[in-house]
VOBA-1610 file (N, C-alpha, C; in pm, whole numbers, padded with zeros to 5 digits, always signed):
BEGIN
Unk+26177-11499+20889Unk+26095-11400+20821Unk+26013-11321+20922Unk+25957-11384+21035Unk+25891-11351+21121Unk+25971-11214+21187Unk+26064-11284+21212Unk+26216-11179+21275Unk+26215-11030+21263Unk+26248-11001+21103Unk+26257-10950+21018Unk+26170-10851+21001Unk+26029-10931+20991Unk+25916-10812+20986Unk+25900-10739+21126Unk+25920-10849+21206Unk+25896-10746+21384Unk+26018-10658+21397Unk+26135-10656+21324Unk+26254-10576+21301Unk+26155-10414+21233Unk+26118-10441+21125Unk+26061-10303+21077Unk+25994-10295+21097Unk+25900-10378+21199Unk+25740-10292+21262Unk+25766-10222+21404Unk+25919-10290+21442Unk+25956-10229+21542Unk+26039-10046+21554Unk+26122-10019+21473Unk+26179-09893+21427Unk+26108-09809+21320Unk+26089-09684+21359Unk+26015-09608+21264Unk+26100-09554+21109Unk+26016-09556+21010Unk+26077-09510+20887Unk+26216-09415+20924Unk+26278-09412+20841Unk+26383-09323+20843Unk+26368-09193+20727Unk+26357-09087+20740Unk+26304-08983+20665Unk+26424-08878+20669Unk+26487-08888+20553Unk+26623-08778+20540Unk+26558-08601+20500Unk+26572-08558+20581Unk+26544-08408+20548Unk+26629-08361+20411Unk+26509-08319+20338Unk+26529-08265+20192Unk+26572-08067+20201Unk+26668-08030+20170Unk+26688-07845+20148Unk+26597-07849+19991Unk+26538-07701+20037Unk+26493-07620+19933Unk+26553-07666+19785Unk+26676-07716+19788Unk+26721-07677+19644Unk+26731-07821+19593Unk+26685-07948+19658Unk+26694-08077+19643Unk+26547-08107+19590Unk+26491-08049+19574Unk+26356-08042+19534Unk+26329-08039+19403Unk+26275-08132+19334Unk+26263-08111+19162Unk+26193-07970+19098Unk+26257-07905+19002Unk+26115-07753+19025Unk+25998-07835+18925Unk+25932-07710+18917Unk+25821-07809+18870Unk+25795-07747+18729Unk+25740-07863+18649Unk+25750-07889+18516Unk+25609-07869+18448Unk+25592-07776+18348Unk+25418-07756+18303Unk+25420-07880+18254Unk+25494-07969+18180Unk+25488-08107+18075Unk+25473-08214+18132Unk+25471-08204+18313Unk+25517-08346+18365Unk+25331-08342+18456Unk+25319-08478+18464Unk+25189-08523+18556Unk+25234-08565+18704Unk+25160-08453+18729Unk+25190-08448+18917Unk+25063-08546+18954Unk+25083-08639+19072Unk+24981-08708+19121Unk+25011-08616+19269Unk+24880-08665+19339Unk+24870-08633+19458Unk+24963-08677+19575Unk+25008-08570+19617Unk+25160-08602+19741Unk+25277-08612+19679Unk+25308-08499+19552Unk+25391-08476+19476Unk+25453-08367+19531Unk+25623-08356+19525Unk+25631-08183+19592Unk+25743-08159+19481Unk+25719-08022+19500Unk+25809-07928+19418Unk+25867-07801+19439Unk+25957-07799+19380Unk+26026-07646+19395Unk+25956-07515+19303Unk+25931-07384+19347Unk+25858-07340+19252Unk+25849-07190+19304Unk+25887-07087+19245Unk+25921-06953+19317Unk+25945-06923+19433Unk+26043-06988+19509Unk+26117-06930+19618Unk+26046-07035+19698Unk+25926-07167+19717Unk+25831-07223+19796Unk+25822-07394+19724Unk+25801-07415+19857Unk+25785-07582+19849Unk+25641-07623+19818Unk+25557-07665+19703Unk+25447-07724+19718Unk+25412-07829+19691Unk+25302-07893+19758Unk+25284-08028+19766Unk+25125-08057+19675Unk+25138-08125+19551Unk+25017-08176+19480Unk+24862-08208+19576Unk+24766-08163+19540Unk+24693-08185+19642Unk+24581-08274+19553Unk+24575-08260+19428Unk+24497-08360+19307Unk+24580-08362+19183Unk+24594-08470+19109Unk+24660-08531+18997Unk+24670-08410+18882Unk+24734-08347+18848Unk+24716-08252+18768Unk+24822-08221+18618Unk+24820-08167+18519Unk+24941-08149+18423Unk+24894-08010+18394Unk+25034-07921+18365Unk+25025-07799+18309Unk+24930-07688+18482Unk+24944-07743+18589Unk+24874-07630+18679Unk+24978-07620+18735Unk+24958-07464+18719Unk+25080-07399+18790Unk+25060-07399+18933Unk+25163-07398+19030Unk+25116-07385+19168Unk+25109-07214+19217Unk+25006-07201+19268Unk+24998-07104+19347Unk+24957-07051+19458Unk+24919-06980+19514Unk+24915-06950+19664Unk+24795-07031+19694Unk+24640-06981+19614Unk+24525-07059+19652Unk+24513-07117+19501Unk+24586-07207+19519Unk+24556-07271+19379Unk+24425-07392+19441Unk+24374-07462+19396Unk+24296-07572+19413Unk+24353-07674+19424Unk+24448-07683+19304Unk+24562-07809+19260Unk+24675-07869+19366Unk+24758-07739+19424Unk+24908-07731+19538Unk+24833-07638+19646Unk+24953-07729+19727Unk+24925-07621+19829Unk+25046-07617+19887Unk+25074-07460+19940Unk+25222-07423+19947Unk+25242-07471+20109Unk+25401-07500+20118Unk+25475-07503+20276Unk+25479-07398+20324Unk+25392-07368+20412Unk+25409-07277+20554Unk+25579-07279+20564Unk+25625-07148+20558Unk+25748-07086+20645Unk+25770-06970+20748Unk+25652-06964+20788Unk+25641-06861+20930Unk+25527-06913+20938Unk+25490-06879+21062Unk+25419-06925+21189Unk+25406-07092+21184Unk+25499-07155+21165Unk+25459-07324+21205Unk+25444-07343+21344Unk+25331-07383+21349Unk+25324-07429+21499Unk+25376-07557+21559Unk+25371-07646+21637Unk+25446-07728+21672Unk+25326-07812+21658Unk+25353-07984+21599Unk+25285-08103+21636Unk+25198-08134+21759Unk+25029-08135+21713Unk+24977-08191+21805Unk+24896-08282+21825Unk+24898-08375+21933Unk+24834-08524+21930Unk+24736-08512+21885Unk+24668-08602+21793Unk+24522-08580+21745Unk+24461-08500+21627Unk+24571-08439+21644Unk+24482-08326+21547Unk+24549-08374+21383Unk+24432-08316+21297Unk+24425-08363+21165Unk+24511-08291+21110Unk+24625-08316+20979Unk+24715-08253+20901Unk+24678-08273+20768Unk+24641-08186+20734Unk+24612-08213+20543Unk+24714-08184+20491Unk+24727-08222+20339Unk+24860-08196+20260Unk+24925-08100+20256Unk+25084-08053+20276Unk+25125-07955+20276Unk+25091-07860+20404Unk+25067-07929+20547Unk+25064-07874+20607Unk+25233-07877+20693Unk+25213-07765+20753Unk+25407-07747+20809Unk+25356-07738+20954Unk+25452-07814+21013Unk+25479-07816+21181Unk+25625-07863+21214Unk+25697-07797+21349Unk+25778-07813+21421Unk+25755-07960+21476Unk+25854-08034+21498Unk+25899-08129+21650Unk+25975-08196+21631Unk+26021-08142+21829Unk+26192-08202+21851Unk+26323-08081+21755Unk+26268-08004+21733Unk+26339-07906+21689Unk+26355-07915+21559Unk+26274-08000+21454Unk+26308-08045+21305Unk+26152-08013+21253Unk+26125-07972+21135Unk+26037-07890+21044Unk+25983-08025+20948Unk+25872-08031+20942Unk+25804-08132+20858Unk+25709-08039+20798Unk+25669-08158+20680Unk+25542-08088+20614Unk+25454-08199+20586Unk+25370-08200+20586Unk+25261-08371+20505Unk+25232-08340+20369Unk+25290-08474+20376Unk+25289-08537+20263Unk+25167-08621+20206Unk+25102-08664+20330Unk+24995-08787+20324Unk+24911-08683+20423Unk+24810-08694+20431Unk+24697-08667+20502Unk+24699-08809+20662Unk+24701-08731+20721Unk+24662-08835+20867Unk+24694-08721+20966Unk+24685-08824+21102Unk+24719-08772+21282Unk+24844-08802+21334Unk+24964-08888+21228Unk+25101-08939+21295Unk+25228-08849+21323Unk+25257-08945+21392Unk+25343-08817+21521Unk+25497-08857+21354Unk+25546-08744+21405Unk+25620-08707+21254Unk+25759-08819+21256Unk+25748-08859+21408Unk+25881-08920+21403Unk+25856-09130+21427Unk+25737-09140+21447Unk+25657-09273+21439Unk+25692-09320+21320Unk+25664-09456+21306Unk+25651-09543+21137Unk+25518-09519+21113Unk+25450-09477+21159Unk+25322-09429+21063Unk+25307-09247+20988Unk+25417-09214+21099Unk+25418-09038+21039Unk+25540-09029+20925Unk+25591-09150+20935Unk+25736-09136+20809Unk+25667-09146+20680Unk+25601-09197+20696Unk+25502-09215+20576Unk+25464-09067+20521Unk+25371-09019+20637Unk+25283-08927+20633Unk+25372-08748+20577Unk+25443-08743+20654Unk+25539-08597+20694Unk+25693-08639+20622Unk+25749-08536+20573Unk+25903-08515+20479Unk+25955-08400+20588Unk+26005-08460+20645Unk+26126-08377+20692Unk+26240-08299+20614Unk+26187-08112+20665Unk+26246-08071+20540Unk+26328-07930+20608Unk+26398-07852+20548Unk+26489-07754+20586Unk+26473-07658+20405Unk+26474-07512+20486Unk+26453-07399+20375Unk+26510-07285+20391Unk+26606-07211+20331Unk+26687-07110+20358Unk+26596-06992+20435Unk+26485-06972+20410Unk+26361-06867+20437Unk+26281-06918+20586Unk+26331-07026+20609Unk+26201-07109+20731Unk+26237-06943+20827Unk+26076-06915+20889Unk+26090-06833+20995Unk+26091-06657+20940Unk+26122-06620+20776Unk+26135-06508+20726Unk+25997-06500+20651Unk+25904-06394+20633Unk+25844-06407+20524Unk+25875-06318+20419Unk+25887-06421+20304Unk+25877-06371+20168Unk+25823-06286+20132Unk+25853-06194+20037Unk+25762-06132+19964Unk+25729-06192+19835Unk+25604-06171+19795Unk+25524-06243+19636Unk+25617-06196+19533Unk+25739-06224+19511Unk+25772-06161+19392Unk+25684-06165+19255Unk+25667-06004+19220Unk+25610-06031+19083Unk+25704-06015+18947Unk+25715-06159+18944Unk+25887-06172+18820Unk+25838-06109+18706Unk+25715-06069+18629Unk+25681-05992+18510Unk+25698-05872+18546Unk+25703-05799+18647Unk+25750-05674+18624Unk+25870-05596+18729Unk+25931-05707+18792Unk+26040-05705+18885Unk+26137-05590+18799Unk+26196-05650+18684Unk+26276-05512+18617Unk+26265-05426+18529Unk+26072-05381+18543Unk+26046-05304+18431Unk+26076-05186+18470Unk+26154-05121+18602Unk+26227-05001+18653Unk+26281-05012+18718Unk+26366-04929+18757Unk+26480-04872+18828Unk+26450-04914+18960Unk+26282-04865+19032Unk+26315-04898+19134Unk+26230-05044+19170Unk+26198-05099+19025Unk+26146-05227+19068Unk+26020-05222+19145Unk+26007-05383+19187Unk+25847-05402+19293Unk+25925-05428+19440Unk+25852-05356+19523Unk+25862-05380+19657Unk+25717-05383+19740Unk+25683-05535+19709Unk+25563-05582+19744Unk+25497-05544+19888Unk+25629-05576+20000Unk+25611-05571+20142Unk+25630-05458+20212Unk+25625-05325+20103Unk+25678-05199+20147Unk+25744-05169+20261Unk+25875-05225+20234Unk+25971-05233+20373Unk+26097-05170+20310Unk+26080-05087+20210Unk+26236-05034+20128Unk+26322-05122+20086Unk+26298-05252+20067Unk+26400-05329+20009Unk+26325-05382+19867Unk+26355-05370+19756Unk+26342-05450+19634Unk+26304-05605+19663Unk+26212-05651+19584Unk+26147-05756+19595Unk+26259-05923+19603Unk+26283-05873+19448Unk+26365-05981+19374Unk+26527-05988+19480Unk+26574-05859+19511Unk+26720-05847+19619Unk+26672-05903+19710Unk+26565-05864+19794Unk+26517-05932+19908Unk+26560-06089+19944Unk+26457-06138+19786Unk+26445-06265+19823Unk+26563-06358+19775Unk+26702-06269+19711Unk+26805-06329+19692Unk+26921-06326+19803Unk+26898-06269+19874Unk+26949-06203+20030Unk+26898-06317+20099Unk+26760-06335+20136Unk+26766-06409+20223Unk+26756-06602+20147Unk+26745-06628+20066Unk+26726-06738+20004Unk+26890-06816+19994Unk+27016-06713+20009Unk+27153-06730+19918Unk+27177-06707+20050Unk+27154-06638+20188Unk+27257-06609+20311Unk+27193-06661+20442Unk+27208-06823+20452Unk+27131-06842+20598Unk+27215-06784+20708Unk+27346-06731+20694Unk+27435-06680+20819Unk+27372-06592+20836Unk+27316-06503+20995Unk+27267-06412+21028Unk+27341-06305+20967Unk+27446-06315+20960Unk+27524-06197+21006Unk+27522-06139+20851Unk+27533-06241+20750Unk+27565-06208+20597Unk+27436-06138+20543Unk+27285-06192+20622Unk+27158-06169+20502Unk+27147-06046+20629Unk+27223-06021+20711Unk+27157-05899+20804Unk+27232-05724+20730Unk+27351-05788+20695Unk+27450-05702+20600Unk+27345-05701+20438Unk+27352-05751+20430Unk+27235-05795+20273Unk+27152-05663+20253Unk+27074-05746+20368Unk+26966-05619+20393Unk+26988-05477+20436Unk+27092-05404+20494Unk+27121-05307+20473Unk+27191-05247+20387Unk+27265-05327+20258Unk+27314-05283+20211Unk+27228-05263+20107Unk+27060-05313+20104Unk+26946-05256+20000Unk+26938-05125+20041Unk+26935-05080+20167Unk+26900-04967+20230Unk+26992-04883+20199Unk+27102-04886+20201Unk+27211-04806+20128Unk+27190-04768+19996Unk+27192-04884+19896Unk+27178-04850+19726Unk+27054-04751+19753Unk+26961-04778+19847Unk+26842-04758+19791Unk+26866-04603+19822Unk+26913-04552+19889Unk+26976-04371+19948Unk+27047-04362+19818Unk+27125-04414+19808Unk+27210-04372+19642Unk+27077-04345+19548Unk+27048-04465+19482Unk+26950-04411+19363Unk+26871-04296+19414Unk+26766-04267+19509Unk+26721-04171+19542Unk+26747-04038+19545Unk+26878-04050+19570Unk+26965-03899+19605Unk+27003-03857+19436Unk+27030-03961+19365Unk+27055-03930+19219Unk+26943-03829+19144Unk+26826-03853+19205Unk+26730-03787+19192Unk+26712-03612+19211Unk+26795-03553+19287Unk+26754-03436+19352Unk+26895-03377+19321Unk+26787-03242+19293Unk+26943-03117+19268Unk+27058-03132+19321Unk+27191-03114+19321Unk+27276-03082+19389Unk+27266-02999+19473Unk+27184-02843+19435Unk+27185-02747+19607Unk+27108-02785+19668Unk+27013-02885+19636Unk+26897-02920+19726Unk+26963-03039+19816Unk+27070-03036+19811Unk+27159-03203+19885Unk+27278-03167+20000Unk+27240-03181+20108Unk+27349-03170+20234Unk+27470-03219+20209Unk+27538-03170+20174Unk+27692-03212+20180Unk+27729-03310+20285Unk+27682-03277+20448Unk+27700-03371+20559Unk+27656-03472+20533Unk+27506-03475+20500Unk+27431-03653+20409Unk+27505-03686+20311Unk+27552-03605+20229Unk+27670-03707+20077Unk+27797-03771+20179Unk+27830-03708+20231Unk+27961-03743+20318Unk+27928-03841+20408Unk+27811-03813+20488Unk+27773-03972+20583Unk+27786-04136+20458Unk+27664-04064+20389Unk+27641-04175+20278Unk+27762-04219+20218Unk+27798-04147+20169Unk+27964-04229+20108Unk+28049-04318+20180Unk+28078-04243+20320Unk+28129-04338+20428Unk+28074-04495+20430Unk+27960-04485+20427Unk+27857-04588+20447Unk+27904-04694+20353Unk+27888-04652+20268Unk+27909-04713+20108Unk+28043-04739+20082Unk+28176-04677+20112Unk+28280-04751+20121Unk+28280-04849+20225Unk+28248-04814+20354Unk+28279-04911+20447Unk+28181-05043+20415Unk+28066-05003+20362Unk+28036-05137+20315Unk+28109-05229+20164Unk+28165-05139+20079Unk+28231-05201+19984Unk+28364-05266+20048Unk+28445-05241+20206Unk+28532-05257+20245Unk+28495-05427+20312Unk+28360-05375+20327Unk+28331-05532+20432Unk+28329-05641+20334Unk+28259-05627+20244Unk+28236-05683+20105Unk+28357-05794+20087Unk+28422-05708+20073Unk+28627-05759+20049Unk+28669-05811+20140Unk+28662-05835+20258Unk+28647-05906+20380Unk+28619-06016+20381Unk+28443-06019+20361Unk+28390-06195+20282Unk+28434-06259+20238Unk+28446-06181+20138Unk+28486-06280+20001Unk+28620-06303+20013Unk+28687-06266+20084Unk+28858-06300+20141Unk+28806-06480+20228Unk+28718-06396+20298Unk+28733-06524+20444Unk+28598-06606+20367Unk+28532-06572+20318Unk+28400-06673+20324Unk+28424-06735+20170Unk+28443-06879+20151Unk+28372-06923+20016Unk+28271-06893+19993Unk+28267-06893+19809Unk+28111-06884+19756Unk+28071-06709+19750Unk+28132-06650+19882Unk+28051-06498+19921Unk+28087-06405+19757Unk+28031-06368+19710Unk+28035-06245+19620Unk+27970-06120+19632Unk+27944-06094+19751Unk+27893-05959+19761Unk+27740-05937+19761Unk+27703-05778+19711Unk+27581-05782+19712Unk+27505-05740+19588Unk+27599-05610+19561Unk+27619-05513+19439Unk+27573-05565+19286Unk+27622-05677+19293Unk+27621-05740+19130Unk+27428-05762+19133Unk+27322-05820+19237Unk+27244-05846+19228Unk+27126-05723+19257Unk+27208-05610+19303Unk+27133-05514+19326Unk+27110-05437+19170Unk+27202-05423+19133Unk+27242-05310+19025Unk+27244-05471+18901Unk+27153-05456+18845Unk+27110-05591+18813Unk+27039-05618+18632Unk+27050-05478+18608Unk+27006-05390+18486Unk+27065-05325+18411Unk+27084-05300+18295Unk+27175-05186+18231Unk+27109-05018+18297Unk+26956-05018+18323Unk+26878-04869+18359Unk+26951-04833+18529Unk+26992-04981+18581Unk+26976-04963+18699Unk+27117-04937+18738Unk+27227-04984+18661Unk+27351-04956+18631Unk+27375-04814+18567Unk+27358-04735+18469Unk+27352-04619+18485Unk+27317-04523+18530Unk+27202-04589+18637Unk+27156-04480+18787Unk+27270-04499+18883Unk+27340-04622+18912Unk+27397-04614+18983Unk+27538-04559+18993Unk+27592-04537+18846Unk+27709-04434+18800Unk+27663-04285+18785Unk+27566-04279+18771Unk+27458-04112+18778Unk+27515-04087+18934Unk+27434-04195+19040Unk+27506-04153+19145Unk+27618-04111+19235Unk+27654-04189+19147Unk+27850-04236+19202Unk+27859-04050+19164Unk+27897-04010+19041Unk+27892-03890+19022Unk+27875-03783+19078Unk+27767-03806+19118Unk+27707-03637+19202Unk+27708-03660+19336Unk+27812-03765+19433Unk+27886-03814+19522Unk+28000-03692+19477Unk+28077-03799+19397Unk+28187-03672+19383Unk+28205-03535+19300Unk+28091-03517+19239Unk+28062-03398+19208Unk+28050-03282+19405Unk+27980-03319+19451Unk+27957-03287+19560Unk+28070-03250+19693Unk+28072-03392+19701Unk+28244-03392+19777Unk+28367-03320+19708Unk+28417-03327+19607Unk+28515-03280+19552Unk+28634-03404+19554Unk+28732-03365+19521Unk+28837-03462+19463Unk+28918-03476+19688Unk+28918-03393+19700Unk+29003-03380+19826Unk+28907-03428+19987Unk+28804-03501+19918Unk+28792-03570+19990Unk+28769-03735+20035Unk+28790-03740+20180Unk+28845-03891+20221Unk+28768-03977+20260Unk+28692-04068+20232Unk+28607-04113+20328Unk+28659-04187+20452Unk+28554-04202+20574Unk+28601-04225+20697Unk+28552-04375+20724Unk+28673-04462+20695Unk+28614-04606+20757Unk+28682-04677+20847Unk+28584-04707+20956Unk+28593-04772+21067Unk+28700-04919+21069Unk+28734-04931+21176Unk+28837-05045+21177Unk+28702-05158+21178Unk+28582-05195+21200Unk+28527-05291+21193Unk+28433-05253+21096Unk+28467-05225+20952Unk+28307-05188+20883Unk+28194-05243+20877Unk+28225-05448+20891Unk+28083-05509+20874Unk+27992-05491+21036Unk+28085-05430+21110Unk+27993-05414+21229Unk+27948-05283+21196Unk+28067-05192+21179Unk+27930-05062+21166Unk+27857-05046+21071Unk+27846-05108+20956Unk+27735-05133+20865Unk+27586-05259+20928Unk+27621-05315+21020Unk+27510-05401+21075Unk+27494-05266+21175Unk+27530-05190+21215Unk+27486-05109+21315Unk+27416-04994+21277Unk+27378-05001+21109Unk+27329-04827+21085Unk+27179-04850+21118Unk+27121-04740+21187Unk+26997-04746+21252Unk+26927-04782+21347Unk+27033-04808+21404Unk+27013-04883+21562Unk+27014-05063+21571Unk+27024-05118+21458Unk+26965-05250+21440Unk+27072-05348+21496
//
C-alpha cells in the first residue's frame, strides 16, 4: 500500500486537453458550483460562485470567461484565479482551482484543464445574436467589414490557415456585391463589375476545389447569404452583374483561384 501511494505522489495528474466543443453548454435549469466550466457563445467559462439561472457574461460576478488572446505564459509564484488562461511547454491551460501550481505538477493537475479552442490567438467579436439578422447588412461589432455572426463561423468551423484566411475574404467579396446592388447602374464602372465578377467566380471555383479535396468543407456562401432579405440582395446583385456585363461576357479565372483569392489586397 505504501508502494502504491509513493507511485501517485510520485507522477503528476494526468489532464487530457478538452476542444471547445467537448464542453457541456450551459444550462439556465442546472446548478453550477464553483470550478464549473462551460460552453457558452463562442467562449469557455469557468463558475466563479455556486449559481442557477446566471447567465455567463463578460463581467458577470458569477463566470468568468477564458482568455483567447494575449495569454501570457506561466509564472513561478504568481497567483491564478479562476478562469485564468496561460501558455506552457507549448499547451494552453486555464484554472480551474485558484492556486501558484506549475500546470504540469500533481498539484497544478488539480488546479489548471488543459484546453484547445478553434479561436485561441483570434479575437472574437461580441456577437449580438438579437439583432445579428435584423438586416441585410447585419452587426459588425469590430468594424473590420466582415459580419459578426460569418466572422465568428469562419473562424470557429476553419482552424486551417489557409481555409478561415479564404473565409475571410470571401466576406469581403459578398460584402462588394451587396453594396454595389445598391448604386445606379451609370454610376458603376464596368472595369469594377468585371474585376468583381472575376473575383467571385474564381472564388466560387476554389469553393469546388475544397469540397472535392477537403471532407466536411461546404463552402462559404450558404452562411453568408443566410436570410431570405439577404438572399434576394444577393440575386438583386447577381443581376446588375449581368445586366452590366452583358451576355458575351467571360469571366477571367486564374489556374490557381484559391491563391489568387488569398492574394486580393496584398494579404
Amino acid at each position: 500500500m505504501i508502494k502504491v501511494t509513493a507511485l501517485l505522489l510520485t507522477f503528476p495528474c494526468i489532464v487530457f486537453a478538452l476542444d471547445y466543443a467537448e464542453y457541456p453548454t450551459f444550462d439556465s435549469v442546472l446548478y453550477y458550483k464553483r470550478g464549473d466550466t462551460v460552453a457558452y457563445q463562442n467562449h469557455i467559462w469557468v463558475s466563479r460562485f455556486p449559481s442557477v439561472n446566471r447567465m455567463p457574461t463578460k463581467n458577470s460576478w458569477w463566470w468568468n470567461q477564458v482568455a483567447l488572446t494575449n495569454i501570457e505564459q506561466w509564472h513561478y509564484g504568481q497567483f491564478y484565479p479562476l478562469g485564468n488562461a496561460v501558455s506552457y511547454q507549448g499547451k494552453f491551460y486555464f484554472a480551474k482551482k485558484l492556486g501558484f501550481g506549475r500546470p504540469d505538477s500533481n498539484t497544478g493537475g488539480h488546479q489548471w484543464q488543459d484546453f484547445s479552442h478553434p479561436a485561441i490567438g483570434y479575437a472574437l467579436p461580441e456577437l449580438d445574436y438579437e439583432n445579428a439578422n435584423l438586416s441585410v447588412d447585419g452587426v459588425d461589432s469590430n468594424f473590420n467589414g466582415i459580419r459578426d455572426d460569418y466572422e465568428i463561423f469562419v473562424v470557429m468551423e476553419h482552424t486551417d490557415p489557409m481555409l478561415r484566411h479564404l473565409g475571410l475574404q470571401a466576406a469581403k467579396l459578398y460584402r462588394k456585391l451587396f453594396d454595389m446592388a445598391q448604386i445606379d447602374n451609370g454610376e458603376i464602372s464596368i472595369q469594377e463589375v468585371a474585376m468583381l465578377t472575376d473575383q467571385l467566380v474564381s472564388l466560387r471555383v476554389c469553393n469546388r476545389q475544397n469540397i472535392r479535396s477537403r471532407e466536411g468543407f461546404n463552402g462559404y456562401q450558404h452562411k453568408y447569404v443566410n436570410t431570405q432579405e439577404r438572399f434576394q440582395e444577393f440575386l438583386m446583385a447577381q443581376k446588375l452583374l449581368y445586366e452590366v456585363l452583358g451576355d458575351d461576357y467571360e469571366p477571367q479565372v486564374p489556374r490557381e483561384p484559391c491563391k489568387f483569392i488569398a492574394n486580393i489586397g496584398g494579404e
